[in-house]
C-alpha positions as CSV (number, residue, x, y, z in Angstrom):
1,X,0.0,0.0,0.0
2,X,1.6,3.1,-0.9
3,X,1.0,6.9,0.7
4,X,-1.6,8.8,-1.7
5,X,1.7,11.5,-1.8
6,X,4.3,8.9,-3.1
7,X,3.8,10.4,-6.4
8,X,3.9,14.1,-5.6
9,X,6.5,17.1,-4.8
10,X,7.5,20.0,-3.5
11,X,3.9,21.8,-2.4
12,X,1.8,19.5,-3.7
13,X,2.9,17.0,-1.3
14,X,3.1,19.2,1.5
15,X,-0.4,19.8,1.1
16,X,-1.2,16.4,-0.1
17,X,0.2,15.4,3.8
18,X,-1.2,18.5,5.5
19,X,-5.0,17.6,4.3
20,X,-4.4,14.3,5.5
21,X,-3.5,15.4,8.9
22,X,-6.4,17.5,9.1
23,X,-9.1,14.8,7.5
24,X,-8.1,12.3,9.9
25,X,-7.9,14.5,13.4
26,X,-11.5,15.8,12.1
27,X,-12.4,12.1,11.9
28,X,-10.8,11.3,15.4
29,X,-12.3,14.3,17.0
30,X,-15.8,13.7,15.6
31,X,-15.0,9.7,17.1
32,X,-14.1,10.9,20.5
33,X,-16.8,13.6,20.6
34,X,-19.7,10.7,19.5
35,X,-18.1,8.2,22.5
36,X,-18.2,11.1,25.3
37,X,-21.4,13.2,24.3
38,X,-23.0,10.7,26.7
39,X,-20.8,11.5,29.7
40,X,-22.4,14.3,31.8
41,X,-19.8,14.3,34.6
42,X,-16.0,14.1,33.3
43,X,-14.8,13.3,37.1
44,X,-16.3,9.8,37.4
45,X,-14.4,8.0,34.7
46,X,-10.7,9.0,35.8
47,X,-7.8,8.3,34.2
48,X,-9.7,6.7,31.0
49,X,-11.6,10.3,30.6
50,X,-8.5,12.3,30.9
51,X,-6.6,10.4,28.6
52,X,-9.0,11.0,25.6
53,X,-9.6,15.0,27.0
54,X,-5.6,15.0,26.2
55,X,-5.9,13.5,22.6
56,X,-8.9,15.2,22.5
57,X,-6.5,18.5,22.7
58,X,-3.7,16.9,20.8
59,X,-6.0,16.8,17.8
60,X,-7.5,20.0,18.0
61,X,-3.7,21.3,17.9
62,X,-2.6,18.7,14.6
63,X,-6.3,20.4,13.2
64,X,-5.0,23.2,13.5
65,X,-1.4,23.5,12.6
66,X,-3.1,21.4,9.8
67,X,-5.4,24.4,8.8
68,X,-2.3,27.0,8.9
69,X,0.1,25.0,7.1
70,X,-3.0,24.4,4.2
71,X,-3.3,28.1,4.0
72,X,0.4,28.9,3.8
73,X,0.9,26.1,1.2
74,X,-1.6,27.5,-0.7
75,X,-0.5,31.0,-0.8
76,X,3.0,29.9,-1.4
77,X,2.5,28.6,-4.2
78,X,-0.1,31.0,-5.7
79,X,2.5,33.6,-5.1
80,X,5.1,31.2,-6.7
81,X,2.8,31.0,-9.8
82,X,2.1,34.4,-9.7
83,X,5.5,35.4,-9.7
84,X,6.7,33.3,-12.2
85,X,4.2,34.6,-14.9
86,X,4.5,37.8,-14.4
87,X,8.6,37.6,-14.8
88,X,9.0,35.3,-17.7
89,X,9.9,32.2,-16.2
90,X,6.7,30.6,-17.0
91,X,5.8,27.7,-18.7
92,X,7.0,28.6,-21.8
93,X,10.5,29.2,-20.1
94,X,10.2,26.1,-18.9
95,X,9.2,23.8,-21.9
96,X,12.8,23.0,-23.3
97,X,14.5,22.5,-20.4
98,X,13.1,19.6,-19.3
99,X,11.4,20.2,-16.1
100,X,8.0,18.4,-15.8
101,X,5.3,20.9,-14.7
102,X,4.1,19.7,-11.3
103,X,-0.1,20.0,-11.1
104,X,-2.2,18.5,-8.1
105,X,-4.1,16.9,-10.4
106,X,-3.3,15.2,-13.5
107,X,-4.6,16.0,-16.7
108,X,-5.5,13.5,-19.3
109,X,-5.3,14.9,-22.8
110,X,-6.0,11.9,-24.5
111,X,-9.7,12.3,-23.4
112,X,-10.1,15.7,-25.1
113,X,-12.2,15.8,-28.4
């Protein structure tokens, strides 16, 4: 089984793992929150409830340095973009030298008509 970011680079990987992060603490959190909406009184379960109220936190922490690093990535590399069409070291600066263009998604061309 291989990670769904084997096959990505530079930003698209770091967001690739950064959404990750964040759709499996939401996941977690919305798990924990189902098991304990039940619970009225946090003191008479112990050690048992304040071990999940700690990875309760740990998750809202990973959600958000999840949510931050998303919105850096993304303006990163819109202002990479950006920058590189405006100065001429676009695509078309880019086309003979060999460098593959990297996309999030891929596009097939062979479906177009």
């Amino acid at each position: 089984m291989s990670m769904p970011w084997s096959k990505f680079e530079g930003p698209a990987k770091v967001l690739m793992i950064l959404v990750t992060i964040l759709l499996v603490s939401l996941g977690l959190c919305g798990l924990q929150w189902g098991i304990f909406s039940g619970i009225a009184d946090t003191r008479s379960g112990g050690f048992f409830v304040g071990i999940f109220l700690v990875l309760g936190y740990a998750e809202l922490l990973a959600i958000a340095v999840s949510l931050v690093g998303t919105v850096v990535v993304l303006a990163f590399w819109g202002l990479r973009t950006l920058y590189r069409r405006l100065s001429g070291h676009g695509l078309a600066a880019t086309a003979g030298k060999g460098e593959e263009i990297q996309t999030l998604f891929p596009r097939d061309d062979d479906d177009r008509s």
